[in-house]
N, CA, C and O atoms as a CHARMM CRD file, in Angstrom:
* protein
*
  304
    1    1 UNK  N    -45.59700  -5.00800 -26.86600 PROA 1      0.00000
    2    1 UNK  CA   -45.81200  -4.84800 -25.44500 PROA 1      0.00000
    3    1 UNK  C    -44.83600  -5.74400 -24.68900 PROA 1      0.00000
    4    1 UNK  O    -44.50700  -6.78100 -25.26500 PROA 1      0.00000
    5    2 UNK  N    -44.21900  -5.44300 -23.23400 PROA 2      0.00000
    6    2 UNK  CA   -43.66100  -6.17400 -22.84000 PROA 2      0.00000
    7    2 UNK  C    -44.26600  -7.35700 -22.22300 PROA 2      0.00000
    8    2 UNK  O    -45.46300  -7.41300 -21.94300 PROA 2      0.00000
    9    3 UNK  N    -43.10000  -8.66900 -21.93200 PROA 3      0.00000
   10    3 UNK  CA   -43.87800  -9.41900 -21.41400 PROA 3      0.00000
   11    3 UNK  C    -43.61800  -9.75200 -20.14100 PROA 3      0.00000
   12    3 UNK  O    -44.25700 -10.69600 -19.67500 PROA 3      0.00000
   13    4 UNK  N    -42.43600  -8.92200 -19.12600 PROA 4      0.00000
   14    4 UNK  CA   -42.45400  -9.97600 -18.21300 PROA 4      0.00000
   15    4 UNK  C    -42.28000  -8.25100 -17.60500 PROA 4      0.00000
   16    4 UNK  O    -42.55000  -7.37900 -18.43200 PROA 4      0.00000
   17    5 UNK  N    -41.86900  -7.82800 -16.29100 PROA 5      0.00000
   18    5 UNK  CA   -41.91400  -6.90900 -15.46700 PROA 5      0.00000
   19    5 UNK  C    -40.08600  -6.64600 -15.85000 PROA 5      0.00000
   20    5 UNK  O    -39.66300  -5.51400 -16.08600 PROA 5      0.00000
   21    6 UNK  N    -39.28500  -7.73200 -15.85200 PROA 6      0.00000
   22    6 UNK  CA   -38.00500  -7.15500 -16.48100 PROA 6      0.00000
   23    6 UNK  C    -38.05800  -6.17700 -17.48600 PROA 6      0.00000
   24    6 UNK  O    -37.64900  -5.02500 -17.62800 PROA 6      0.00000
   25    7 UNK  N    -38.77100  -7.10400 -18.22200 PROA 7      0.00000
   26    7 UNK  CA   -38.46800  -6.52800 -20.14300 PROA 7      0.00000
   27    7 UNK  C    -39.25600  -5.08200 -20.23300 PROA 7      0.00000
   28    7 UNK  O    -38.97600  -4.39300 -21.21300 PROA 7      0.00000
   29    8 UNK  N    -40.11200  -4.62300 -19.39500 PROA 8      0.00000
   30    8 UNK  CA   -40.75400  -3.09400 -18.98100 PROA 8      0.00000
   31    8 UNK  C    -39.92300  -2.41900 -18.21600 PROA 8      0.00000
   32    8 UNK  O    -39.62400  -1.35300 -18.75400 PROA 8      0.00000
   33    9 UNK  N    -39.36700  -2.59500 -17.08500 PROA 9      0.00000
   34    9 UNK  CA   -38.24600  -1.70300 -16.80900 PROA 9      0.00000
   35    9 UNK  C    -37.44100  -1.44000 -17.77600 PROA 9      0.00000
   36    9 UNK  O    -36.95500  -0.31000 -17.83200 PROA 9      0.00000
   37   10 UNK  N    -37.15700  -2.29000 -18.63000 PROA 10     0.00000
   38   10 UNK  CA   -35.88200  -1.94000 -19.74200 PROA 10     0.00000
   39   10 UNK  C    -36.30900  -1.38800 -20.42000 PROA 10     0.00000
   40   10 UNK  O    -35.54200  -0.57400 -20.93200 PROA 10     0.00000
   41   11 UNK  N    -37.72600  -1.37600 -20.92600 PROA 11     0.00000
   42   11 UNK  CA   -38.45300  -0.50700 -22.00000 PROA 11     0.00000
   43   11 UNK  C    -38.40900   0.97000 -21.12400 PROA 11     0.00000
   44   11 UNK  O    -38.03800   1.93200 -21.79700 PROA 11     0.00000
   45   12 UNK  N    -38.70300   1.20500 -19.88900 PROA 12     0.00000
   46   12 UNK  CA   -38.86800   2.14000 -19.24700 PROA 12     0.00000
   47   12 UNK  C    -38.05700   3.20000 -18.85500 PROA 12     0.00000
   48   12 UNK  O    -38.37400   4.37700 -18.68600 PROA 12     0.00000
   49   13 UNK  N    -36.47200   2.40300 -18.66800 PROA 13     0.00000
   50   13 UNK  CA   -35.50200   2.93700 -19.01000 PROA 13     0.00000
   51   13 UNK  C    -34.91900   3.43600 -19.82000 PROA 13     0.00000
   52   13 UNK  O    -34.00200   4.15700 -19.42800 PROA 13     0.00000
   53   14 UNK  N    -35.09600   3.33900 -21.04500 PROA 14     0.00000
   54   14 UNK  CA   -34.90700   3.44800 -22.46000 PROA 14     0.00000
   55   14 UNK  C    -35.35300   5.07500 -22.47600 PROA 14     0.00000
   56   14 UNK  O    -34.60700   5.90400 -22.99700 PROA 14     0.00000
   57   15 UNK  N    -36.93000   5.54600 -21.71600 PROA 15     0.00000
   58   15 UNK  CA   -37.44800   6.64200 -22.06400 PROA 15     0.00000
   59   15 UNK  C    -36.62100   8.10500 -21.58600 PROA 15     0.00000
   60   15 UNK  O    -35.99100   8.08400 -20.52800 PROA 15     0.00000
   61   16 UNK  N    -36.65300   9.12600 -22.26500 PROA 16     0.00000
   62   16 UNK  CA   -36.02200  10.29600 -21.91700 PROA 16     0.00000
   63   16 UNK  C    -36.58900  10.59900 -20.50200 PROA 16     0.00000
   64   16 UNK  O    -37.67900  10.16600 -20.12700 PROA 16     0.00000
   65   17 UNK  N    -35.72900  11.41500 -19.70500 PROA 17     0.00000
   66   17 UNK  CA   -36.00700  11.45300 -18.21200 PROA 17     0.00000
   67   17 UNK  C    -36.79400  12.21700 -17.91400 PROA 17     0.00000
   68   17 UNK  O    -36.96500  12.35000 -16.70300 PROA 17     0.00000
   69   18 UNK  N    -37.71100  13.14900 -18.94500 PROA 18     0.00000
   70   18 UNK  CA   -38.82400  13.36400 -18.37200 PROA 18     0.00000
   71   18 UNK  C    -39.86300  12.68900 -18.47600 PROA 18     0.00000
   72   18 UNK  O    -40.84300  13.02300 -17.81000 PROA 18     0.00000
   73   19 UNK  N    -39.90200  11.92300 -19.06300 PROA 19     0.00000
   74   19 UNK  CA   -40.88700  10.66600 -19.54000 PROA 19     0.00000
   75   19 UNK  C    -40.83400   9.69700 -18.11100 PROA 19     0.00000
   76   19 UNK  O    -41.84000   9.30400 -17.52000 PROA 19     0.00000
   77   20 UNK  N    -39.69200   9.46800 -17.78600 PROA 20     0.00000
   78   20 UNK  CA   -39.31700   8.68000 -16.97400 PROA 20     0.00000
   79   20 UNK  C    -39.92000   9.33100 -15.51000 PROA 20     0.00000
   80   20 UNK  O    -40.29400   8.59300 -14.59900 PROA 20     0.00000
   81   21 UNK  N    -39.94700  10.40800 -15.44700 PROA 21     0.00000
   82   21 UNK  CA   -39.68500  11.11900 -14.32200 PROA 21     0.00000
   83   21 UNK  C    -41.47700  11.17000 -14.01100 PROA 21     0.00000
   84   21 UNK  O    -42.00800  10.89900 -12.93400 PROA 21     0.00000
   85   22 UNK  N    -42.22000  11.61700 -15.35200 PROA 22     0.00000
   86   22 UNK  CA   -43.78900  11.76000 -14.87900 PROA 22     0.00000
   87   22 UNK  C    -44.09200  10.13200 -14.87700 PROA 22     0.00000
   88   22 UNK  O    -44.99700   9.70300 -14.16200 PROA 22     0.00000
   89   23 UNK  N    -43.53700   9.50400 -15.45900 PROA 23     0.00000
   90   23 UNK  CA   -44.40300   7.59100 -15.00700 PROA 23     0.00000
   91   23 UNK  C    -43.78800   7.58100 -13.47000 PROA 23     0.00000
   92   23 UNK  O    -44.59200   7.09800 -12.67300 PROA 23     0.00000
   93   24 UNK  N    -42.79700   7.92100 -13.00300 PROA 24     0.00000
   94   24 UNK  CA   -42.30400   7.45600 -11.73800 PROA 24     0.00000
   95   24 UNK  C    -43.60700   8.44900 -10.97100 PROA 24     0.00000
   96   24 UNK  O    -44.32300   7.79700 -10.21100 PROA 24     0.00000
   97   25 UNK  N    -43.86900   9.58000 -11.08000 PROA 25     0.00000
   98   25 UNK  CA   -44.55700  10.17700 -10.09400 PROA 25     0.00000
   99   25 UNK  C    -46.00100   9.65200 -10.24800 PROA 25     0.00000
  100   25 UNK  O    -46.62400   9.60800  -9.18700 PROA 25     0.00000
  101   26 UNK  N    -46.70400   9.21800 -11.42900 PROA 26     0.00000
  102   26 UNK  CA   -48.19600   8.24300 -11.74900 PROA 26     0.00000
  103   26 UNK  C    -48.00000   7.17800 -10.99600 PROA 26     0.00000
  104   26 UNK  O    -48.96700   6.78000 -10.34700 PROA 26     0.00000
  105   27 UNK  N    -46.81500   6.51100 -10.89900 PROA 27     0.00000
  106   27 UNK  CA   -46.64400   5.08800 -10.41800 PROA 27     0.00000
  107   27 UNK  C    -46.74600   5.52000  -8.63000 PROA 27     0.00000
  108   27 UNK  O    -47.69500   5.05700  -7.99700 PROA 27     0.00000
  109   28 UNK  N    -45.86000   6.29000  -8.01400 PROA 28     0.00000
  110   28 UNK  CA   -46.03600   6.63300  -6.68900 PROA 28     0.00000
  111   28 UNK  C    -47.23000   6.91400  -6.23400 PROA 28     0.00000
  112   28 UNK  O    -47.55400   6.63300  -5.08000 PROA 28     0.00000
  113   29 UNK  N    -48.27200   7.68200  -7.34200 PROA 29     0.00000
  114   29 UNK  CA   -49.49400   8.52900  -6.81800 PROA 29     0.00000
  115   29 UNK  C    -50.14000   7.30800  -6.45200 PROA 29     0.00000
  116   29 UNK  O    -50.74700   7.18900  -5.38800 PROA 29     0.00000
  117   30 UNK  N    -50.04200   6.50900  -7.19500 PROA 30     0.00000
  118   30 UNK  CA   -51.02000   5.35000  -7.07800 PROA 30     0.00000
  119   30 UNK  C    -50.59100   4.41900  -6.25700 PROA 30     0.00000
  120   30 UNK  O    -51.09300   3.29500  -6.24100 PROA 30     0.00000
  121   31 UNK  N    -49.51200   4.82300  -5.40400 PROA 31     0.00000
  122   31 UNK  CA   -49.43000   3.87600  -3.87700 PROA 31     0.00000
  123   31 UNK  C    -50.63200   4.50300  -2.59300 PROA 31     0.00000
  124   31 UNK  O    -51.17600   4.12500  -1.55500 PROA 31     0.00000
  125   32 UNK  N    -50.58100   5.43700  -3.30900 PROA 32     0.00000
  126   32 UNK  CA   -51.07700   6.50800  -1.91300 PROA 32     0.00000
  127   32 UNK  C    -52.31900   6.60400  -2.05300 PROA 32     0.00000
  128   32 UNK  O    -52.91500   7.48300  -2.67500 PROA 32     0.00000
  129   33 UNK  N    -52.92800   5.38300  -1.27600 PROA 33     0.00000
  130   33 UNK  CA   -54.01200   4.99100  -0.92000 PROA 33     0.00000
  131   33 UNK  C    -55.42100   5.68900   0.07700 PROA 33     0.00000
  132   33 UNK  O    -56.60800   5.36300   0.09000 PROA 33     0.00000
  133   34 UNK  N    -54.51500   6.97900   1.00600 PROA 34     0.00000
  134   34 UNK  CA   -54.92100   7.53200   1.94200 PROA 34     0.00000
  135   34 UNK  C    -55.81300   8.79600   1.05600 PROA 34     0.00000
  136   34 UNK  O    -55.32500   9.44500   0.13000 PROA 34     0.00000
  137   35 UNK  N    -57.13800   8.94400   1.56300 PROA 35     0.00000
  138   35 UNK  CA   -57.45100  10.25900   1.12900 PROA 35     0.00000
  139   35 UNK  C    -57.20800  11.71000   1.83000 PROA 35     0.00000
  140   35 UNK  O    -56.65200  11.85700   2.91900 PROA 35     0.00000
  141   36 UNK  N    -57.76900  12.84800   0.93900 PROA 36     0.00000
  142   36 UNK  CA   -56.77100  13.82500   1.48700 PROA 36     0.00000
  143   36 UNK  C    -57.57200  14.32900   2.87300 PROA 36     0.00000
  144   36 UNK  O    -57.06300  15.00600   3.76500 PROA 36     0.00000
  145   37 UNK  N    -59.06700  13.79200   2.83000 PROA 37     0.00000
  146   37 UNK  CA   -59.66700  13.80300   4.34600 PROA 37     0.00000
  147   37 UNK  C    -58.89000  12.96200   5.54300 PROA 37     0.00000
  148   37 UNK  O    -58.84900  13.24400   6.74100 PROA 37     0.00000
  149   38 UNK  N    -58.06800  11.44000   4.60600 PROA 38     0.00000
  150   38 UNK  CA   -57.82300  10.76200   6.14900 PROA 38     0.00000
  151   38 UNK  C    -56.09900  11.49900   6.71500 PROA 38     0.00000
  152   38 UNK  O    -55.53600  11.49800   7.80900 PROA 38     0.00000
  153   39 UNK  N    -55.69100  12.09400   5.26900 PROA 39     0.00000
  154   39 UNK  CA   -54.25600  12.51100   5.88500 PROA 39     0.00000
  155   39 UNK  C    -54.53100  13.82500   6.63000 PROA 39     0.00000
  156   39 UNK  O    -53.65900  13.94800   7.48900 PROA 39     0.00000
  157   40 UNK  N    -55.19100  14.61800   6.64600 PROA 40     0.00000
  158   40 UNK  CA   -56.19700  15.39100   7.08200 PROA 40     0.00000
  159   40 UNK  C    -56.16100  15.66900   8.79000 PROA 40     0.00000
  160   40 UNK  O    -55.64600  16.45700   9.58300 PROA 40     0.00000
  161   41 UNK  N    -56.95300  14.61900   8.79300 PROA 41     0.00000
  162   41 UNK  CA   -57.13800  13.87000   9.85300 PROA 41     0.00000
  163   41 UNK  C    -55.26200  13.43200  11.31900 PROA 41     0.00000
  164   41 UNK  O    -54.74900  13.82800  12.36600 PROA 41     0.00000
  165   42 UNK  N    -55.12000  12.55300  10.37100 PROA 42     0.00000
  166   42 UNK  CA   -53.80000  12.10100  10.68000 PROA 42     0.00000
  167   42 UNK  C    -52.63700  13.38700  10.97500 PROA 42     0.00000
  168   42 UNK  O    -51.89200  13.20900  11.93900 PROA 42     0.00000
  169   43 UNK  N    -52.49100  14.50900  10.26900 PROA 43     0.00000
  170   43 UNK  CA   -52.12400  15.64300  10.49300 PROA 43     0.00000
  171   43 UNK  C    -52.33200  16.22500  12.03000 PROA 43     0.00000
  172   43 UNK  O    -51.51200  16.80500  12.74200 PROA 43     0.00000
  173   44 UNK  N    -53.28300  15.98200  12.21400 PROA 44     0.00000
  174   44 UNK  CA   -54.37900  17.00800  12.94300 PROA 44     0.00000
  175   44 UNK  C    -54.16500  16.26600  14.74700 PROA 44     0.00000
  176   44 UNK  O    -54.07100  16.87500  15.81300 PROA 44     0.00000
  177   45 UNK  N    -54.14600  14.61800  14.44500 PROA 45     0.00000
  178   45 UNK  CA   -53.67800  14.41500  15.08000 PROA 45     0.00000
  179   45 UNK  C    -52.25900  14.29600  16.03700 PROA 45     0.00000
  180   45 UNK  O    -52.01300  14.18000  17.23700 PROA 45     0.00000
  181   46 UNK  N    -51.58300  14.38300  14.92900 PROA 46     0.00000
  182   46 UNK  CA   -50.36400  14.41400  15.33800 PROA 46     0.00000
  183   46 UNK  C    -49.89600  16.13300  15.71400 PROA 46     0.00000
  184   46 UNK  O    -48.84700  16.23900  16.35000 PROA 46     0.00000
  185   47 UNK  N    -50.46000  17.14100  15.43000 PROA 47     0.00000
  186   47 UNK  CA   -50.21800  18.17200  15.95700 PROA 47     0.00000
  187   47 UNK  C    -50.54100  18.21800  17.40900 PROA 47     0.00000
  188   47 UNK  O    -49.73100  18.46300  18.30300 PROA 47     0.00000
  189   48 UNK  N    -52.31900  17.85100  17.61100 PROA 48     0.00000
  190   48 UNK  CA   -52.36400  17.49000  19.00900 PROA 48     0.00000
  191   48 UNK  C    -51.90100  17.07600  20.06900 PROA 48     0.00000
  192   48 UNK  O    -52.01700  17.61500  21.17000 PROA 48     0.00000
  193   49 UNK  N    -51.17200  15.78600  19.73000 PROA 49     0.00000
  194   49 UNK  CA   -50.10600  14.88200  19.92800 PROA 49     0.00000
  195   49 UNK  C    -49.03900  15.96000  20.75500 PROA 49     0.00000
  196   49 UNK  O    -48.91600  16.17300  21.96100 PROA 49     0.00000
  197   50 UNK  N    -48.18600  16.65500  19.33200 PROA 50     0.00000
  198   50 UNK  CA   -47.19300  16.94300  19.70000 PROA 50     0.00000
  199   50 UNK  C    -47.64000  18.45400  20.96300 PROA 50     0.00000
  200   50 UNK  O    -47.11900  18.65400  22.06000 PROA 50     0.00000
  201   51 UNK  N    -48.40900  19.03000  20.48600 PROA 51     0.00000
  202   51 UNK  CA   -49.03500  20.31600  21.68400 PROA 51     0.00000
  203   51 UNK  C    -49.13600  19.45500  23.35200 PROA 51     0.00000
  204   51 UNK  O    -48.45500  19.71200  24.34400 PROA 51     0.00000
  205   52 UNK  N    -50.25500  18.36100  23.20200 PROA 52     0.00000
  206   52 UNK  CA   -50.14600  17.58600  24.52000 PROA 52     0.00000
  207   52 UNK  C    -48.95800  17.48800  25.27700 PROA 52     0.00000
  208   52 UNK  O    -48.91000  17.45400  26.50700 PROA 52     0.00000
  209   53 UNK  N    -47.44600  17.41800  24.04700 PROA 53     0.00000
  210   53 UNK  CA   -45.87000  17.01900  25.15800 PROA 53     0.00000
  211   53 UNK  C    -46.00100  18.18500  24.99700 PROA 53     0.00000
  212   53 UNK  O    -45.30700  18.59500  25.92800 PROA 53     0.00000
  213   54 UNK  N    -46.46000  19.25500  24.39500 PROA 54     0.00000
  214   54 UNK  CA   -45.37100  20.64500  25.17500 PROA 54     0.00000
  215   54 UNK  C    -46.59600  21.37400  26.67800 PROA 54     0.00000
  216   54 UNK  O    -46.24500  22.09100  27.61500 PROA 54     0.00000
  217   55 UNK  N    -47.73700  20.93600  26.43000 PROA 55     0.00000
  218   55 UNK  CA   -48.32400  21.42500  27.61200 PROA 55     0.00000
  219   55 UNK  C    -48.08200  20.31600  28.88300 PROA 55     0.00000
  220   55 UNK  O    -48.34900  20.69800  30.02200 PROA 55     0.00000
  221   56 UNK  N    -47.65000  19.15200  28.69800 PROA 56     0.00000
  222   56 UNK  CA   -47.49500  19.01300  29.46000 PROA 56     0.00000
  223   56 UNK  C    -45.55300  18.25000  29.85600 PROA 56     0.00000
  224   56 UNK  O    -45.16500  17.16600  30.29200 PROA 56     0.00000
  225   57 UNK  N    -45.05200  19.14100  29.54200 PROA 57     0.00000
  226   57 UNK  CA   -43.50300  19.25100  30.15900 PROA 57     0.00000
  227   57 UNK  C    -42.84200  18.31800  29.21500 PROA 57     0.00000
  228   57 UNK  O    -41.63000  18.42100  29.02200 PROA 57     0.00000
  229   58 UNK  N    -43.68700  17.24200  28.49800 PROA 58     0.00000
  230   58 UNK  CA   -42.61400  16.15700  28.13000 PROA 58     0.00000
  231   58 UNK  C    -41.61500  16.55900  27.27200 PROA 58     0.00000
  232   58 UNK  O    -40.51800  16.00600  27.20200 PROA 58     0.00000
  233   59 UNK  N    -42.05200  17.74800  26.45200 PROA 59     0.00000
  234   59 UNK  CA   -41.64600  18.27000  25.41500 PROA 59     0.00000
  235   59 UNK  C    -40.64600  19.88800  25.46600 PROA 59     0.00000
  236   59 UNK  O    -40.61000  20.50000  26.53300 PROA 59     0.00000
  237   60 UNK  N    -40.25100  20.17900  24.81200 PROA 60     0.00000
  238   60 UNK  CA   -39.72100  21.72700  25.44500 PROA 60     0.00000
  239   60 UNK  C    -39.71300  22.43800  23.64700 PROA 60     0.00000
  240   60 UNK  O    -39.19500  21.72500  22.78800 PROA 60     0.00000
  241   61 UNK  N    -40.07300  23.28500  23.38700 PROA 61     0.00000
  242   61 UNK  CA   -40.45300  24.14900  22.03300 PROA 61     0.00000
  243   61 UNK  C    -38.88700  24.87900  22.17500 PROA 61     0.00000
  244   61 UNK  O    -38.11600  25.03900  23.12100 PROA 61     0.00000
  245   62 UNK  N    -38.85600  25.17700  20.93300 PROA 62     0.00000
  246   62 UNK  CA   -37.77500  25.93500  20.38900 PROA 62     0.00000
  247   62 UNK  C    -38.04300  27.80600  19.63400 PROA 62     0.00000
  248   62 UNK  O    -38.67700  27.97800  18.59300 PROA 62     0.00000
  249   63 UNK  N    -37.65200  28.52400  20.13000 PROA 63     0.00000
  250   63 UNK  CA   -38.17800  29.70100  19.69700 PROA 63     0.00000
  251   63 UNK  C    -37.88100  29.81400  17.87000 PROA 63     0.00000
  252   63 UNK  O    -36.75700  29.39200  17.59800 PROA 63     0.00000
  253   64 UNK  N    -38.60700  30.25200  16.74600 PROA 64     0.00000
  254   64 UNK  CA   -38.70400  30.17400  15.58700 PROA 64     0.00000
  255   64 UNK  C    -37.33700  30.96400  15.46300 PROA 64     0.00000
  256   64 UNK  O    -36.42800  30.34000  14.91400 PROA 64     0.00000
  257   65 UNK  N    -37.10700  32.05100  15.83000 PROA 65     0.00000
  258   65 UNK  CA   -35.81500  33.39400  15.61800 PROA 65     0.00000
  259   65 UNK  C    -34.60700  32.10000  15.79300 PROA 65     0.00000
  260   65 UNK  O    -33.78400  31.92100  14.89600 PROA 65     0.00000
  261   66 UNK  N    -34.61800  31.27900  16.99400 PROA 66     0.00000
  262   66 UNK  CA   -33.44000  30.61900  17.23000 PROA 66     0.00000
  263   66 UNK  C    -33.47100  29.14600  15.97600 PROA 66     0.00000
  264   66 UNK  O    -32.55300  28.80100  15.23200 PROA 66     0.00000
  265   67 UNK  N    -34.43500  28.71400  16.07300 PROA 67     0.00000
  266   67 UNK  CA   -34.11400  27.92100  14.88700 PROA 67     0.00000
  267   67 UNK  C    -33.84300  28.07200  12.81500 PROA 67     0.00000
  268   67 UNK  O    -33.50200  27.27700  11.93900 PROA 67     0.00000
  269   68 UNK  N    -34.21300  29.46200  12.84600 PROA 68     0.00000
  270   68 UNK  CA   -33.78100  30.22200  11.60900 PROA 68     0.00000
  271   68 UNK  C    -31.90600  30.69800  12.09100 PROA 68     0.00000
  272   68 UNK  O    -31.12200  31.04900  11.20900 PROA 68     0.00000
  273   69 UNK  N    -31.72300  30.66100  12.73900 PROA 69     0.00000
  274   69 UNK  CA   -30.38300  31.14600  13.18800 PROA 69     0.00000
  275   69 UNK  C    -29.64100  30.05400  13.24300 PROA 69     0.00000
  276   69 UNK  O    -28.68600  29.99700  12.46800 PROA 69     0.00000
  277   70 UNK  N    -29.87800  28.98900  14.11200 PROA 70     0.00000
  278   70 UNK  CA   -29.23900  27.81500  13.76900 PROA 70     0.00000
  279   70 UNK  C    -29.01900  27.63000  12.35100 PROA 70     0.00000
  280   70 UNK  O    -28.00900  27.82500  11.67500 PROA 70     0.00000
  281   71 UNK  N    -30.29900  27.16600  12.00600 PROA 71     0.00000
  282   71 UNK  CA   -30.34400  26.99400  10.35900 PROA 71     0.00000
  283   71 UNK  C    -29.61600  27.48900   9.49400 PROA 71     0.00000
  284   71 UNK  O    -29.22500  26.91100   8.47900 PROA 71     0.00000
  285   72 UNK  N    -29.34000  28.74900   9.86500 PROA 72     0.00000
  286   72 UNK  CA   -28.61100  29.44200   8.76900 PROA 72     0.00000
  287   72 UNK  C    -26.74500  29.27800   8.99700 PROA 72     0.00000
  288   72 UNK  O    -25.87800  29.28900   8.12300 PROA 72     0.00000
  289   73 UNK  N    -26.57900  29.11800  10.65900 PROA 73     0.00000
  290   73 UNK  CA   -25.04500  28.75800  10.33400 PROA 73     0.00000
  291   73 UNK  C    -24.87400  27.32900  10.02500 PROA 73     0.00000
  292   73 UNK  O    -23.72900  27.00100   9.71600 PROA 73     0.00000
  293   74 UNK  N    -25.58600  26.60300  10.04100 PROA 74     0.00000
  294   74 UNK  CA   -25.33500  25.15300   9.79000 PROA 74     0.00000
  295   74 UNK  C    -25.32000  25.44100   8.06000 PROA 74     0.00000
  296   74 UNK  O    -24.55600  24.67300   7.47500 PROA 74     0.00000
  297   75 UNK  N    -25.97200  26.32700   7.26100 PROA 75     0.00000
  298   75 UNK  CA   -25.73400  26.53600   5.97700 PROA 75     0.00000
  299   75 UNK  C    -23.98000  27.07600   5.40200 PROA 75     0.00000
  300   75 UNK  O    -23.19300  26.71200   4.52800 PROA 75     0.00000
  301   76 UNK  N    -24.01300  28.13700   6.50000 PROA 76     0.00000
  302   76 UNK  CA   -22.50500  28.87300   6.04100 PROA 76     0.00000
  303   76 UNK  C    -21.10000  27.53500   6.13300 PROA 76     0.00000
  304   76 UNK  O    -19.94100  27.83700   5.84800 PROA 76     0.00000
């Protein structure tokens, strides 16, 4: 087993990159402290949020047709 947080990265590195790749995504999951009710939530607000600037002027919406069109010459 390793002993210090160095000598585990180096062990960690060592592993083939899909090995590597599912500990990196276990290791992230387990930052994310929020449940999927409070992101939920937080979502929900921030849609509100953003509806409030467009009903009331602060904001100005973009038609969907024109931003698929943009989108697509910024691709070519």
């Amino acid at each position: 087993m390793a002993e210090t947080a160095k000598d585990l990265e180096s062990e960690i590195l060592r592993l083939p990159a899909a090995a590597r790749a599912r500990l990196a995504e276990r290791l992230l999951a387990s930052l994310d402290t929020e449940t999927d009710a409070q992101i939920e939530e937080l979502w929900l607000a921030e849609a509100e949020r953003r509806l409030d600037e467009l009903e009331s002027a602060h904001a100005t919406g973009i038609a969907a047709d024109q931003v698929i069109k943009d989108a697509r010459s910024k691709l070519r």
